[in-house]
Rosetta silent file (secondary structure, phi, psi, omega in degrees, C-alpha in Angstrom):
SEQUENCE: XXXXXXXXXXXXXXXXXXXXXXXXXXXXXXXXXXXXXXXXXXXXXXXXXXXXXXXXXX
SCORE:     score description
SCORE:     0.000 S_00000001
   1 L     0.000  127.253  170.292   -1.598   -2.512  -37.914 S_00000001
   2 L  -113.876  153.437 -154.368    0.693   -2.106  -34.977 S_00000001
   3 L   -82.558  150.577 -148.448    3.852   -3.015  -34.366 S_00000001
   4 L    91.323  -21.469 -176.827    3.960   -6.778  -32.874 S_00000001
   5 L   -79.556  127.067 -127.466    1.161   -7.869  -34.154 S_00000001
   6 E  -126.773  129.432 -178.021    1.071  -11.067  -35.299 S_00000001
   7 E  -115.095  162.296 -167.641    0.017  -12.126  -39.026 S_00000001
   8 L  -115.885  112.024 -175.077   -1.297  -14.854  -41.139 S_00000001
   9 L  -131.191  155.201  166.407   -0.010  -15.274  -44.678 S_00000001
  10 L    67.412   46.417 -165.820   -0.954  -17.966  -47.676 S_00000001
  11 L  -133.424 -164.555 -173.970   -4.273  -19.201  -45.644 S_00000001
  12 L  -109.124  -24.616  150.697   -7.985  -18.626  -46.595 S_00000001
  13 L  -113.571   75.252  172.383   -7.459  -16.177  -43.693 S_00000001
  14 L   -59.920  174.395  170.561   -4.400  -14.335  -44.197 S_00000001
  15 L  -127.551  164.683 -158.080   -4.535  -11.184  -42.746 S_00000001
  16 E   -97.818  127.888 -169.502   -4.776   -8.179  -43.946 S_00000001
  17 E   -63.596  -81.330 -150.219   -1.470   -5.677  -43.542 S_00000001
  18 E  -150.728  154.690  174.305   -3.060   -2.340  -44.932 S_00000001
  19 E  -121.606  143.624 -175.987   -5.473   -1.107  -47.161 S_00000001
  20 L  -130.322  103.789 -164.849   -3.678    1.436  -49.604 S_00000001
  21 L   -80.908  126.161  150.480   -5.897    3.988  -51.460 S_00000001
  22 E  -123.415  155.239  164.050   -4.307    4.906  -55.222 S_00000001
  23 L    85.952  -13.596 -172.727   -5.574    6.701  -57.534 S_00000001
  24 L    72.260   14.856  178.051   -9.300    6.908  -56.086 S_00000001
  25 E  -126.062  156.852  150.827   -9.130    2.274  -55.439 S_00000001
  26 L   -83.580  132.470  170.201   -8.535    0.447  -52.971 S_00000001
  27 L  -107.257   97.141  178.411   -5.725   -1.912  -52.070 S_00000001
  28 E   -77.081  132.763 -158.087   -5.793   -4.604  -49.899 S_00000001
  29 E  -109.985  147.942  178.804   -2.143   -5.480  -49.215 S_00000001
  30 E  -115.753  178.211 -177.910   -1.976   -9.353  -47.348 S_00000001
  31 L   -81.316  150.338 -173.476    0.588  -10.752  -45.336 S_00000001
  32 L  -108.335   32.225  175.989    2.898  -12.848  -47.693 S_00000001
  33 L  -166.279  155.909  157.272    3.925  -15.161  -44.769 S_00000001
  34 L   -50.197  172.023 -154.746    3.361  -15.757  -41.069 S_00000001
  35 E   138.705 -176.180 -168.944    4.462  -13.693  -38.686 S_00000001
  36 E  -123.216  146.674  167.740    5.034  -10.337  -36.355 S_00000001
  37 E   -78.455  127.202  162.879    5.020   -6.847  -37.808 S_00000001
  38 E   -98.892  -41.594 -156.470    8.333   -5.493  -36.101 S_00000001
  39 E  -137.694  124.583  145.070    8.446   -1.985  -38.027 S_00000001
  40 E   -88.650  136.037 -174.991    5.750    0.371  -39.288 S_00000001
  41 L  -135.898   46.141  171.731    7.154    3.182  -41.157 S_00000001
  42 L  -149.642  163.844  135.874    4.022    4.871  -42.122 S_00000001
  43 L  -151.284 -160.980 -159.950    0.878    6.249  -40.535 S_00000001
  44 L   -29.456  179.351   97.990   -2.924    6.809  -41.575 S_00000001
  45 L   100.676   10.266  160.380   -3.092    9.232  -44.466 S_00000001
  46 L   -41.917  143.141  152.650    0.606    9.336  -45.138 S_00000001
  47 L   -93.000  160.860 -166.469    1.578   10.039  -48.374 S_00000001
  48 L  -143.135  165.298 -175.252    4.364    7.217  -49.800 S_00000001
  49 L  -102.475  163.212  173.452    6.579    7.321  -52.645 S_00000001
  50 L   -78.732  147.728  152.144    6.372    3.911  -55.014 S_00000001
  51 L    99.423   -8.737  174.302    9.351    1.382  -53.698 S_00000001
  52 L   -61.721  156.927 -157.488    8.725    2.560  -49.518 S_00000001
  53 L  -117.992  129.189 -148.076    9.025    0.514  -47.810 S_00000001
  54 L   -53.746  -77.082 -129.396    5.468    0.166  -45.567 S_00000001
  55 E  -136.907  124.778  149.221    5.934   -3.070  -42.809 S_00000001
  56 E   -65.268  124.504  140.108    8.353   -5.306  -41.815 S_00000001
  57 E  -162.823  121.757 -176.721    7.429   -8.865  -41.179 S_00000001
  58 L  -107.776    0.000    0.000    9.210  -11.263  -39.689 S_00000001
């Protein structure tokens, strides 16, 4: 996801933010609203602490 990008939340196609491996699973995280990504604060393969905070979207 890059910053700008414009998302779809609460639809039968929301879109998808990130997928976030824990654990050995997968996590698809969705947008919870329309909208633009403004701020990524991660990239690929980052490791994250619980409570970071991934994506802005506003």
């Amino acid at each position: 996801m890059k910053s700008s990008s414009r998302v779809r939340g609460h639809s039968p196609v929301s879109s998808k933010l990130l997928i976030m491996e824990a654990m050995k699973m997968e996590h698809t995280i969705m947008a919870p609203n329309d909208g633009k990504v403004t701020t990524v604060n991660f990239q690929v393969g980052d490791m994250v602490e619980e409570g970071t905070e991934l994506l802005v979207v506003a």
